[in-house]
N, C-alpha and C positions, 0 to 999 in steps of 0.2 A: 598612515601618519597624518594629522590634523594641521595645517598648518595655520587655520584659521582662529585659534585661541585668545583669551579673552587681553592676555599679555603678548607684549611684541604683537601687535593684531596690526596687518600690512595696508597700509593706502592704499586701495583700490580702487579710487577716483581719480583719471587721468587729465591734464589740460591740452590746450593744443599743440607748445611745444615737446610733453611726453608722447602723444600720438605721432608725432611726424620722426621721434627719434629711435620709436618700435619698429617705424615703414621702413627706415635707411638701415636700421637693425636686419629686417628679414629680407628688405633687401639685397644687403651683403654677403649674406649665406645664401641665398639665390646664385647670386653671380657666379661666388664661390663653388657651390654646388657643381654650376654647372660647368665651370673648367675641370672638376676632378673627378666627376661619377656618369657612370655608363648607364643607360637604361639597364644593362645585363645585370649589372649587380648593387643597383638603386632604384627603389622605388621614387619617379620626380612627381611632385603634386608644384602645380602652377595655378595661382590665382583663384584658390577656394573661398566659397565667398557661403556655403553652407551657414544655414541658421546667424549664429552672432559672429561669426569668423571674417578676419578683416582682411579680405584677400590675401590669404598667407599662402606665400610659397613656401616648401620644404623638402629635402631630400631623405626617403629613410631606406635602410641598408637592408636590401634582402640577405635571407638565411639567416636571419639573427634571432633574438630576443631583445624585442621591444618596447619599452616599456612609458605610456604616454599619462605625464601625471600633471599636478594643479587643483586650483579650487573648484570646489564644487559650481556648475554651469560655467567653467573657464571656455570651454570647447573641445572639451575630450573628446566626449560622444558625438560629436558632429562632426569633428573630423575623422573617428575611427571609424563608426556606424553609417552614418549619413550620409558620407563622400565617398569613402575608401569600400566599405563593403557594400553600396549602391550604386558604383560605379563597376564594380567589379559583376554585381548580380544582372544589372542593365544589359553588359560587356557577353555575358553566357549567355542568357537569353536571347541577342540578339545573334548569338551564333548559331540558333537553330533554327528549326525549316519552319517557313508562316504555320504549317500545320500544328508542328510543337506549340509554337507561341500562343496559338489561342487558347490553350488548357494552363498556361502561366501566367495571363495577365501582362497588363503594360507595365514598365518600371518607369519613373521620370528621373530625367537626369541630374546631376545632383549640378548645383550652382559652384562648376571649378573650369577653368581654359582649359584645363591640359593636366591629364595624366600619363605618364610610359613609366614600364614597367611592369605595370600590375598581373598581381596572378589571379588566379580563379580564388574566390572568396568564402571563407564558412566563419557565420559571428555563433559564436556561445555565446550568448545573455544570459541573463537571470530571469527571466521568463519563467515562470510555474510550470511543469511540466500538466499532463494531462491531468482531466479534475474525475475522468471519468473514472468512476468507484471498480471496474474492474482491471485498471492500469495499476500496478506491482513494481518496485525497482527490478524484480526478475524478467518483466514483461518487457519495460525499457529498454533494458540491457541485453536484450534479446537472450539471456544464460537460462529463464525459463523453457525456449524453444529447444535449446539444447539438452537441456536434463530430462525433456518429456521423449527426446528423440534416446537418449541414455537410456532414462526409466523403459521404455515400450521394447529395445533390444537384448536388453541383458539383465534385467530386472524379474526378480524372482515373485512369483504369487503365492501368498502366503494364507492357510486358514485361518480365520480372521477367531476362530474358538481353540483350537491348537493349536495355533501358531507353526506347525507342522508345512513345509515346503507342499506346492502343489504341483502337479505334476501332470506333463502334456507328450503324451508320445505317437508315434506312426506306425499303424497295425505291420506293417516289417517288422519294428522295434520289438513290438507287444509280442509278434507269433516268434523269431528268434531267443525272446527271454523263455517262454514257455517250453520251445522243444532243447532250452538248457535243463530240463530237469529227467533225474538218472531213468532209463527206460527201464518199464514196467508200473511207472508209477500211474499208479489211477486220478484222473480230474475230473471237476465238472466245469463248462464252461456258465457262468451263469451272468445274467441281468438282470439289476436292480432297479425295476421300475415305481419302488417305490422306498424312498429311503427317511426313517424316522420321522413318519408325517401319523397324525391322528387320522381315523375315521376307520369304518365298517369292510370297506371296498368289496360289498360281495358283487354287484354289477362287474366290475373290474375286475374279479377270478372268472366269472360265468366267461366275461368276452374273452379271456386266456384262453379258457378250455374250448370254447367254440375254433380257436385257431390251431387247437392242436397240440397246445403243450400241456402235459398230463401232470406233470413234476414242478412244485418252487418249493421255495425252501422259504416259510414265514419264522419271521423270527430266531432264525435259525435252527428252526424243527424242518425236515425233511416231510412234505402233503405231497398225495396221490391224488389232487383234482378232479380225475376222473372217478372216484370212491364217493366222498364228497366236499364240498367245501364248506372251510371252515367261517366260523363266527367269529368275528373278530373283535374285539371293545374298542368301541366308539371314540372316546375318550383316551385311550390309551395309542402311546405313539408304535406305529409297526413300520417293521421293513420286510417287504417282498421282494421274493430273488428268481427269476423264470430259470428251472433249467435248461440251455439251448441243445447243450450235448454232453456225453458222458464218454472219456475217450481213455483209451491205455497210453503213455505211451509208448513208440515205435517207430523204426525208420519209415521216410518216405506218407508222415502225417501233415505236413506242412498246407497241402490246399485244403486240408477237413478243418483242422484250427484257424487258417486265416476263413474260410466260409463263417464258423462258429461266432468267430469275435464281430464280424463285421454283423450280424445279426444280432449281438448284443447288444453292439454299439449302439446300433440303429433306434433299438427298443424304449435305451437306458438313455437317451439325449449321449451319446458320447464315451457312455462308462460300463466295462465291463469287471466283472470278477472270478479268478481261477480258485477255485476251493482244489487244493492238491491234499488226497488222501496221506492219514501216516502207513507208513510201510516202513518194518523193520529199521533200519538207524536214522531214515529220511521222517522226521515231523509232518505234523498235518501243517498246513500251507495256507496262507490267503494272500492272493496278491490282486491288489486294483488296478487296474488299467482304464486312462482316460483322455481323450480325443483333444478334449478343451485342457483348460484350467480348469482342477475341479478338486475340491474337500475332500480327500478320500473317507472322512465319517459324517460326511453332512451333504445339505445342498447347496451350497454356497460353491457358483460356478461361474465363470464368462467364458466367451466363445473366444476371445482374440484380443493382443492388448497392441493396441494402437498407439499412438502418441498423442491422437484427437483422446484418446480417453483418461490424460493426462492435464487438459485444458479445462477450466473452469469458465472458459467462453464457447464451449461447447455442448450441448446439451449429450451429449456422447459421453462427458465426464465430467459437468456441472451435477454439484449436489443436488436433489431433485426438490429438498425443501427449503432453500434459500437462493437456487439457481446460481450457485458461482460467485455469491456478493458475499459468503461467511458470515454475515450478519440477517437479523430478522427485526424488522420493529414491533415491538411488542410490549405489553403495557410494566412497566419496572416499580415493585414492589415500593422501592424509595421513594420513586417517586408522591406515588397513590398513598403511601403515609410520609411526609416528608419530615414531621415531629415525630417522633417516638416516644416523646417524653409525655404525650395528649394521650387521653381516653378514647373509646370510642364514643361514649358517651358526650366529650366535650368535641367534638365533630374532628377526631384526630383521622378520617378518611373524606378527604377534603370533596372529593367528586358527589358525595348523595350530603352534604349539608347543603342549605338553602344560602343561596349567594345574597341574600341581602344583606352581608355582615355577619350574623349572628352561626356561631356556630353551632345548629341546629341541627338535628333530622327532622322527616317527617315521622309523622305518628306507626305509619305501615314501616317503613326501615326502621326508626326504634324498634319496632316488638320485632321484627325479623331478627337483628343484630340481639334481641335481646335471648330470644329463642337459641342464638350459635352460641354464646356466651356461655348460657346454660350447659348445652349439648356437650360443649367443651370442658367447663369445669373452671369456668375467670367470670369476672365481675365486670359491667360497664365501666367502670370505673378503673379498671386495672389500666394502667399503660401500655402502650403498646411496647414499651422495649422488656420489660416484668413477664409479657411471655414467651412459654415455653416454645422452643423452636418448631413441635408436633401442631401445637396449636396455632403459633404464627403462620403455617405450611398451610392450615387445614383453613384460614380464613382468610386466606388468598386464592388459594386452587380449590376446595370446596371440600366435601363431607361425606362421606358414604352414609346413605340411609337419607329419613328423613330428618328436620328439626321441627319443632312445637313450637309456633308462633300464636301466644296470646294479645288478643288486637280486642280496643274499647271502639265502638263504630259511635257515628255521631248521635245515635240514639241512648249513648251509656251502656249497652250490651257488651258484655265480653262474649269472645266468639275466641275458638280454640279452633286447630287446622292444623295440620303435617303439610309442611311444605319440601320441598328440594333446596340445599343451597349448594350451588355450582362454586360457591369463592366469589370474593370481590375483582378478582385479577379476573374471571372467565364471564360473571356480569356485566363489566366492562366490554370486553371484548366484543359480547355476543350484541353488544346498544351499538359498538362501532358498527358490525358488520351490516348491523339491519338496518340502521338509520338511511335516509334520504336525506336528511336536511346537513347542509353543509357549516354552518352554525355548530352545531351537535357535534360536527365530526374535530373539528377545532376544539372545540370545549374540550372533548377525550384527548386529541392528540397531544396536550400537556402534559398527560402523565405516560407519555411513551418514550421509549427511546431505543437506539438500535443496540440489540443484544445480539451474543454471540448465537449461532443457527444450533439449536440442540441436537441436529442431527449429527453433520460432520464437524462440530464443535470449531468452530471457525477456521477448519480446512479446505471450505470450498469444493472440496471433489466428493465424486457418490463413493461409499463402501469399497467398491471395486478397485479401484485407482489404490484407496488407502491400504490395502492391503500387498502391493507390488514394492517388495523390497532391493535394496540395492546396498549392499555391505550391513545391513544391519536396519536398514533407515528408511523412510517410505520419504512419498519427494515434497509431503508437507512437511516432516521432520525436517529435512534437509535445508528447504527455504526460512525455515525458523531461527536456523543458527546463524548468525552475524556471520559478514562475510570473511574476518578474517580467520574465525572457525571453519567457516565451509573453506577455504584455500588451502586450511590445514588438514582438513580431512580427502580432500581430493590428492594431497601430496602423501596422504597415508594407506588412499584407497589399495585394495590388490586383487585382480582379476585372474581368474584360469586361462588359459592358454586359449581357448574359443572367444569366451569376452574380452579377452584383451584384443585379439584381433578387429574384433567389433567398434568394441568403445575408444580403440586409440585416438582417433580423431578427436572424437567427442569430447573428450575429456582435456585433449590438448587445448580445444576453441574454451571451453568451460574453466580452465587453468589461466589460461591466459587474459582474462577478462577481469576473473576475480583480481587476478595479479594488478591490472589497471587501478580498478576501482580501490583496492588499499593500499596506492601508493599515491594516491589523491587525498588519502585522509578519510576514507567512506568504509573501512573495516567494522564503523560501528552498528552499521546498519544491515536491513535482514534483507532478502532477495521478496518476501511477503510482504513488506511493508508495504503501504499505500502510497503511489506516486502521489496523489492529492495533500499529501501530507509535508510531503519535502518541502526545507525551504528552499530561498530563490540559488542560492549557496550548493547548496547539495546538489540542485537539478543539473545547474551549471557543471559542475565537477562530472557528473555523472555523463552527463554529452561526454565532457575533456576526455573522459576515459573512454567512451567508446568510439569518439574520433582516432585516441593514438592507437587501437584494435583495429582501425579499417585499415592503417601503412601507407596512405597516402602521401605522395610526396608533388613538392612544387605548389605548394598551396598556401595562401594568406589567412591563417586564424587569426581571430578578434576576437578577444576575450573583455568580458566586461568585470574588472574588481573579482577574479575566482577567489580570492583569500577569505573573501566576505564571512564569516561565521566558520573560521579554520581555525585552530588554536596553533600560539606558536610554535609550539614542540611538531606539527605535522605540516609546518608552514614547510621545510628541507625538502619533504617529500613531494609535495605539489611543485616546487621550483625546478625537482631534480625529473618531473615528470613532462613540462616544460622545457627542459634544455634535451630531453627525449623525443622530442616531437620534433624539435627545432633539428636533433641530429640527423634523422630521418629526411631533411632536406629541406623545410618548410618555414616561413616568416613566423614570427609567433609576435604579433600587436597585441600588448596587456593594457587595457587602461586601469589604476592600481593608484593606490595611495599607502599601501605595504612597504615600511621604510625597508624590509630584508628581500620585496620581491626587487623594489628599487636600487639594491647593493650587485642584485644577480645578474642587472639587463646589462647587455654588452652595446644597448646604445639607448639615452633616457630625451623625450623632449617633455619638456616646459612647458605648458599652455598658462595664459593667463593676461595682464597680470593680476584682475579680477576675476568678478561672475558678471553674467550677463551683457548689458551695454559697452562694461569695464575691461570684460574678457575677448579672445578670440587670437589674440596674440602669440605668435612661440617666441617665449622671455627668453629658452637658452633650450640647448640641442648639440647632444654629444656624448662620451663617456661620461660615465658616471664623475670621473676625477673634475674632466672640464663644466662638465656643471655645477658641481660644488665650489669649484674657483671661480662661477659666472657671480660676480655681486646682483648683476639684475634678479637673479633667480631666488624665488624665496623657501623655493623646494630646498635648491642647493644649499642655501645658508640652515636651512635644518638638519640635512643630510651631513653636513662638514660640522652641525655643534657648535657654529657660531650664534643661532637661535636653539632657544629649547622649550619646553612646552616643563613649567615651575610646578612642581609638587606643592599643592596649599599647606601652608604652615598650619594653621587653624583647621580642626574641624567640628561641624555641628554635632554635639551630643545627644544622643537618641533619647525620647521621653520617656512616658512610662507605660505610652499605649504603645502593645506589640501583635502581631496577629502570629500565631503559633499552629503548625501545621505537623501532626504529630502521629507515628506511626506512617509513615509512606511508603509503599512498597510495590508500585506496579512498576514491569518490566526490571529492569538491573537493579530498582534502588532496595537498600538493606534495611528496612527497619528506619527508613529517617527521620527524626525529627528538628523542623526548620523553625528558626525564629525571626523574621521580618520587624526590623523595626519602623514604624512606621512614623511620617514626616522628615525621613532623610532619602537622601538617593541612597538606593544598594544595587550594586553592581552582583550577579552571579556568572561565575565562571568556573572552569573546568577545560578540562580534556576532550575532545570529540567524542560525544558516545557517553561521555560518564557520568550520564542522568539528567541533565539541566533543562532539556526541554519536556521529557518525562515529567520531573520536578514541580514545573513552575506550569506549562500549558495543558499537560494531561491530567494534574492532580491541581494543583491550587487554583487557574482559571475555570476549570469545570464549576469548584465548588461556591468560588465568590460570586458565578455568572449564576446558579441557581438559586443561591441565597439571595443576591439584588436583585435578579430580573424575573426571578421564578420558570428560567427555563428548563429545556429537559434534558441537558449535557449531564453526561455520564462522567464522574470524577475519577481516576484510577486509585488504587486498592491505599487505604488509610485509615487509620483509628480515630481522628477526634481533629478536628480546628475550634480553636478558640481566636479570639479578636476579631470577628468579622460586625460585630458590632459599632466596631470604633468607625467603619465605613458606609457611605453611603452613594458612592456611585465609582465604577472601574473602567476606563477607556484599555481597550488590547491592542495596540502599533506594533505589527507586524509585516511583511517584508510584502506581502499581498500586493495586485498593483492598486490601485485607486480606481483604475477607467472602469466601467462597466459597459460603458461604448462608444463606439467612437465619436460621440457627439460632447463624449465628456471633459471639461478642460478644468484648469484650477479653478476657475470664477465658478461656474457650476456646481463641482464637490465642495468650496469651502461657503456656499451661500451667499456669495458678496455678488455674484448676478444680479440675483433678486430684487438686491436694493438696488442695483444699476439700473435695470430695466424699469422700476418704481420711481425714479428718479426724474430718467425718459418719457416715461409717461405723464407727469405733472408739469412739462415745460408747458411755453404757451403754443407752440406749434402744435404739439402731439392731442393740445387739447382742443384746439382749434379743428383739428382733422377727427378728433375722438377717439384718437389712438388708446387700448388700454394696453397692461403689461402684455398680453400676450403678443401684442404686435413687434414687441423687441424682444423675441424670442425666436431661435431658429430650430426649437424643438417642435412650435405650435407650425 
């Protein structure tokens, strides 16, 4: 709630009788204070003199919900952050041994006489969580630790070509399945040391038969090696099978078959096969036996599934052609044509035109481009969007064969030549990789941008990983689905009676987590997503949830504004997650301007009755009721409806310039088309989750940032924008912080330094000494 509006907008210029009648104000509830509250079950701050705070005493109620509101720069954050949870962080630290404290740093103490009461302190801010590209909200929230610890125990390996279950047993297992079959029956034990792979291998039978084994079985013809061996085609995929032994069976076979198979094993990396003869009503037989994880018609195998091989920060189960990042930068078609409506001819492949203006080639790239043209069956002159999708393919990634490039040299000769063309996209490429010069490498890197990794198609894990199922699901599937999907399918999941065993914990920690996070209002989000991406809102929330997951009791949370970018409908949820934390035993201090989180607190203070110089005051502190009857309070006089923030009767009517964003469709959105009018405010809104920043920062900022500033951001999935014409320059305020470091203050970010220190340096002193700007700098 706003209370700073342009109607009813509040005096916040104090004289010296309003100041002395604030001091007898907080001094009364001091007094107050202190005949009725215990340090046991009040927090006492005495004499805080933090940032703009004007010595304010005040008592606040442990075990409650707290909720500390006011104008912007009144002194929220200096009293909640700066005093209360620097006082309390000082307070720990100094409870541990000199040893600890040197790995933590000094705290300084914040400017108050006197605090009792206090508990050990944790602030949730709005702080950006990690920026590091391989930090995930699954990563965060530690639920990826635990699905890779699920997937690696009870997760089934699947053939990645038949989708057929794979299968790992214990030569016990293997020689009891075998002597279940009816005696008399004839076997062969065999190893397939070579399974559906090309070439000749006759080196490779010679060194068999030098070991002794006279019998395999190629192709499933039954060879006498020692007769002769066979010629095998080159070219043609074969499987060899060693036989180890040929057995009946019969009681009391058990140490010959387990010798057999362990011999198999050994040969075959892991995999044996019984070929069981038919005999009368019993069929002929093939059964596979294998040590690992392994294909039983292919070779697609691994030795052991770990949980490290479930980790895309691990080279153990990082995809090996993107290493775990999902993405690859690589040169983007769009970009390398950004018109399609250009020829080639009119320099519509902006990288080989000559930069002075003119959309030119040179004379050797004309006749080259003229030569693919040709090859292909399109004219210079075709547009680029007019062709055929073969052709578009074939002039990006390149040609099989040569092309006929006719070239006039500067003597007027034509000269004819068969050259190679590799594609414009692998041209490109092959100037980035070779170049030296960093000039060059900047020119290319305009038309790149990060594409998903063609290999594990922006899953991050190698092959191996991706084939480990778990109900149906591999554990990129899993992390893909929004979390109130995945809660839903953990509550649908059903295990056998061994994995359940296994996974009960797991799945409890993994349950209960998700449960946090969508009762915070974060159901719309994926466990893959990029923590770099979240805003300051979401990260916030995202702590809240895994604070009330640890059960900590007796503890002072500080929350900064969590409603920030919550919609109301999930506002109940985050309040009722809140008086959850609070039940568990714990103070919960909100600072909030949410008139519904403000209806919730079981106890609200005042700050104000300005910002800055004006501010620092507590105007009123109590139930919600008592502060609404406080007249000083200007919270309360909005809260009680005595103030209200005037719907404008008037509003401005939209022109006739509109920017139109048409077919959208990346992530949830359906086919949208949006119409922006442009020269009025338009406000978008929605439900958590239900496209808006998809919408407007993954599909509309992408495109107007490329179109103005010709950079390489990727737009998500859309058919057509009109109106970007009517614009000529886009500022993006978002929730980011400002500093870059800590040398950075408002003077510095807004440029009004600059002039200060230019200002300094033209007195007559500075000029006298010959002071320039850099001398009133404390960056120089």
């Amino acid at each position: 709630m706003k209370a700073n509006t342009k109607k009813n907008k509040p005096e916040i210029e104090t004289n010296d009788e309003e100041e002395a009648t604030l001091q007898r104000l907080e001094t009364s509830l001091a007094v107050v204070s202190d005949e009725r509250h215990s340090s046991r079950d009040w927090i006492k701050i005495r004499g805080a003199r933090q940032n703009n705070l004007k010595n304010v005493s005040l008592d606040i109620p442990r075990d409650k919900l707290v909720v500390i509101t006011g104008l912007s720069g009144s002194g929220k954050s200096s009293l909640a952050f700066d005093t209360l949870y620097a006082e309390g962080q000082r307070r720990y630290v100094e409870s541990l041994s000199a040893y600890a404290r040197q790995f933590l740093g000094q705290h300084d103490k914040p400017d108050v006489d006197q605090i009792e009461g206090l508990s050990p302190a944790v602030a949730i801010d709005q702080k950006a969580t990690s920026k590091n590209p391989r930090s995930t909200v699954g990563t965060v929230t530690e639920i990826y630790d635990y699905l890779r610890l699920m997937y690696a125990r009870v997760g089934i390996p699947h053939d990645p070509r038949t989708g057929k279950p794979m299968i790992k047993q214990s030569i016990e297992e293997m020689v009891d399945r075998i002597l279940a079959l009816p005696e008399g029956i004839r076997f062969l034990i065999l190893s397939p040391v070579v399974r559906g792979r090309k070439g000749e291998y006759k080196k490779e039978l010679e060194d068999i038969l030098k070991e002794g084994f006279v019998r395999a079985r190629i192709d499933g013809e039954m060879v006498d090696l020692s007769e002769e061996i066979p010629t095998l085609e080159r070219y043609k995929q074969h499987t060899i099978e060693l036989v180890i032994d040929r057995l009946v069976m019969k009681p009391d076979l058990r140490g010959r078959v387990a010798e057999g198979l362990e011999q198999a094993l050994k040969r075959a990396k892991g995999v044996a096969v019984i070929s069981v003869m038919a005999q009368g009503e019993h069929p002929a037989q093939e059964i596979t036996f294998s040590e690992n994880f392994q294909a039983t018609e292919g070779d697609f195998n691994f030795e052991e599934i770990e949980p490290r091989l479930f980790s895309f920060n691990s080279p153990f189960g990082a995809c090996p052609e993107c290493h775990g990042l999902g993405t690859k930068t690589e040169f983007d078609p769009n970009l390398i044509v950004p018109n399609k409506n250009m020829s080639i001819g009119e320099g519509a492949i902006k990288y080989f035109v000559y930069k002075s203006g003119k959309d030119i080639m040179s004379d050797s790239r004309t006749a080259l481009f003229a030569g693919v043209a040709e090859k292909l069956g399109f004219e210079m002159t075709t547009p680029i969007k007019d062709l055929e999708p073969k052709q578009y393919d074939a002039l990006m990634y390149g040609i099989k064969g040569n092309v006929t490039v006719t070239f006039r040299n500067k003597w007027g000769r034509t000269r004819h030549f068969d050259q190679e063309f590799a594609g414009v996209s692998q041209i490109m490429d092959r100037a980035y990789k070779e170049t030296t010069s960093n000039y060059v490498k900047e020119d290319l890197e305009q038309y790149m941008s990060a594409r998903p990794c063609p290999d594990c198609k922006g899953q991050r894990l190698k092959k191996e990983a991706l084939c480990v199922l778990v109900s149906g699901k591999t554990i990129s599937e899993l992390c893909a689905m929004s979390l109130a999907k995945s809660a839903q399918f953990f509550e649908e999941i059903r295990f056998n009676a061994k994995q359940e065993v296994i996974a009960r914990q797991v799945t409890k920690e993994i349950k209960t987590r998700l449960g946090f996070l969508n009762n915070v209002g974060l159901g719309y989000l994926t466990l893959d997503r990029a923590a770099a991406t979240l805003a300051g809102g979401e990260a916030q929330r995202i702590r809240l949830a895994t604070q009330i997951g640890s059960g900590l009791m007796g503890v002072l949370y500080i929350l900064d504004e969590p409603s920030i970018g919550l919609h109301q409908r999930d506002n109940s949820r985050l309040i009722e997650t809140l008086e959850r934390l609070r039940e568990l035993g714990n103070t919960i201090l909100v600072v909030e301007h949410d008139e519904e989180t403000m209806e919730a607190a079981d106890w609200l203070i005042d700050v104000g009755p300005g910002a800055g110089e004006h501010g620092g005051h507590i105007v009123a502190q109590g139930t919600v009721a008592e502060v609404k009857a406080n007249p000083e309070s200007i919270t309360g006089q909005y809260l009680s409806g005595a103030r209200q923030i005037e719907v404008p009767s008037v509003r401005r009517e939209p022109s006739e310039r509109w920017l139109e964003l048409i077919g959208a469709r990346q992530n949830n959105l359906k086919n949208v088309t949006l119409r922006i009018p442009l020269g009025l405010l338009v406000a978008i809104t929605g439900v958590s989750g239900s496209g808006k920043s998809t919408l407007i920062q993954e599909t509309l900022y992408p495109l107007l940032n490329h179109y103005l500033y010709r950079t390489n951001t990727v737009s998500g999935a859309h058919d057509e924008i009109r109106g970007m014409e009517h614009l000529d320059k886009m500022v993006d305020i978002d929730q980011s912080p400002i500093g870059r470091t800590p040398r950075s203050n408002p003077a510095t970010y807004t440029g009004v330094f600059d002039l200060i220190r230019d200002l300094f340096s033209k007195t007559q002193d500075a000029r006298v000494r010959g002071y320039q700007q850099g001398r009133f700098s404390f960056n120089v």
